[in-house]
Structures are given as structure tokens and as C-alpha cells.
C-alpha positions in Angstrom: 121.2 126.0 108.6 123.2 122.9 108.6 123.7 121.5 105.2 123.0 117.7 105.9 118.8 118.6 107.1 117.3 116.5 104.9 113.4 117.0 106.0 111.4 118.2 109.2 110.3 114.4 110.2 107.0 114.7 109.7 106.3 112.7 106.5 108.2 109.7 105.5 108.5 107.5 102.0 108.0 104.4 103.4 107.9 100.5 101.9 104.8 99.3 102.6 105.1 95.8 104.9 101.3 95.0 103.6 97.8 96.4 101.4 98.5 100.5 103.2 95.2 102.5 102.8 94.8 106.0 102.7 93.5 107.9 106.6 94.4 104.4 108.3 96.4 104.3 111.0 99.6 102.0 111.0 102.5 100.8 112.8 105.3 100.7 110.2 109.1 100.2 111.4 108.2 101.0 114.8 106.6 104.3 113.5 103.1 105.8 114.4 101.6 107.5 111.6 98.5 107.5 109.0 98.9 106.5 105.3 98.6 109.7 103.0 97.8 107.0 100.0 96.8 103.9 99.5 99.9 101.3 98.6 100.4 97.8 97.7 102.6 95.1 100.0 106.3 96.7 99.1 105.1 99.4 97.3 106.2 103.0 98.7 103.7 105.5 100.1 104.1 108.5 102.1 103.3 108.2 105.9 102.8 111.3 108.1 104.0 110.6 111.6 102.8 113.7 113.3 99.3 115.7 113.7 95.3 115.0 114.8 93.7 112.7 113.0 90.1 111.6 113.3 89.5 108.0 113.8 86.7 105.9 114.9 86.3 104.1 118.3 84.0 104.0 121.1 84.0 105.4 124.7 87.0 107.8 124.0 87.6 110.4 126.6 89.8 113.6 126.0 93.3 112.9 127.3 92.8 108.9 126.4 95.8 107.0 125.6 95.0 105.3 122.6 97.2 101.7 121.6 97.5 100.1 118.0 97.4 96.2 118.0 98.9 93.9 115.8 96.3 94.4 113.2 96.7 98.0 112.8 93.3 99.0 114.8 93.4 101.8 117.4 92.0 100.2 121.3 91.9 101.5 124.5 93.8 98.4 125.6 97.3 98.6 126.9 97.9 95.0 127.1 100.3 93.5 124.6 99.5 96.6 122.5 101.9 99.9 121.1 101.2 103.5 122.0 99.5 105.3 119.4 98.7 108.5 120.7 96.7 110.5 122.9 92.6 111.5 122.3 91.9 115.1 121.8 88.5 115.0 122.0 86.3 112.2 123.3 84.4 110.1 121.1 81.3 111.8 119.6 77.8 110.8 118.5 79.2 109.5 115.3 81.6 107.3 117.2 84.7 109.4 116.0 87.6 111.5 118.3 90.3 113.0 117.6 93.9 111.4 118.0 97.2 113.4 118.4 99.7 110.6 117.1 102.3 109.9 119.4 106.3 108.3 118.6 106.8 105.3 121.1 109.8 102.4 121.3 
């Protein structure tokens, strides 16, 4: 193994930008990912960028791309919005699905 791996990518120690709370989904420094605790604005907190989460949104169908806005909540609108990740499943009678986070520019 090479001697400069440092970790397999999947969770990161990042500085929080703003309030992070744990299971919410986030765009931090251009990452995709889903606080593993809550943090306070510049405090560090552990982000996992990869795996299904389950989130909450309506009218969700398998195979769905799913965008993050500005505020941090998941849509089904493209427009002037980041890739998240792609649905799973599709939204169920609780109003949840399952998203597979995706890494985007």
C-alpha cells in the first residue's frame, strides 16, 4: 500500500461555514455529504460524503435526480441548484426516499 493514503474519502473533518445539524444534508466546499454531528458556525464536525441516506421530500421517483439549493434543502429543481444525488426509492407514505449522495463540480 502506498505510504502517503491518508483515508478512503468517505468521511471528512470539516469547518463548519454555519449552525451544521446532525442527518442534514449540506453543501460544504463544494462537497455533498450529511452531517454526522451537529456543529456550530467554524466549529469542526465530521461529514460523510458517500452512502443512502433517507431524507424527506415529496413526489420522489426511483432514479430522481435530486439538487441542493442555496439553503441546504434537497428539490427536484435543476434550476440554479447543485447535484445532490440520485433517489433510490421513491418517496413513500411518510413523505421520505432514499438518496444515494452524489460528488458534482
Amino acid at each position: 500500500m502506498a505510504n502517503n493514503f491518508v483515508n478512503r474519502g468517505e468521511v471528512l473533518t470539516l469547518t463548519a461555514a454555519d449552525v451544521r445539524i446532525s442527518g442534514n444534508p449540506y453543501r460544504e466546499y463544494s462537497f455533498n455529504g450529511v452531517a454526522l454531528i451537529d456543529a456550530a458556525q467554524n466549529e469542526a464536525f465530521t461529514f460523510q460524503l458517500r452512502g443512502v441516506f433517507e431524507f424527506a421530500l415529496a413526489s420522489v421517483t426511483v432514479g430522481a435526480l435530486i439538487y441542493i439549493d442555496s439553503n441546504n434543502d434537497i428539490t427536484l429543481t435543476s434550476t440554479d441548484n447543485d447535484l445532490y444525488g440520485r433517489a433510490v426509492t421513491a418517496t413513500d407514505a411518510d413523505g421520505n426516499f432514499h438518496c444515494l449522495i452524489l460528488q458534482s463540480e
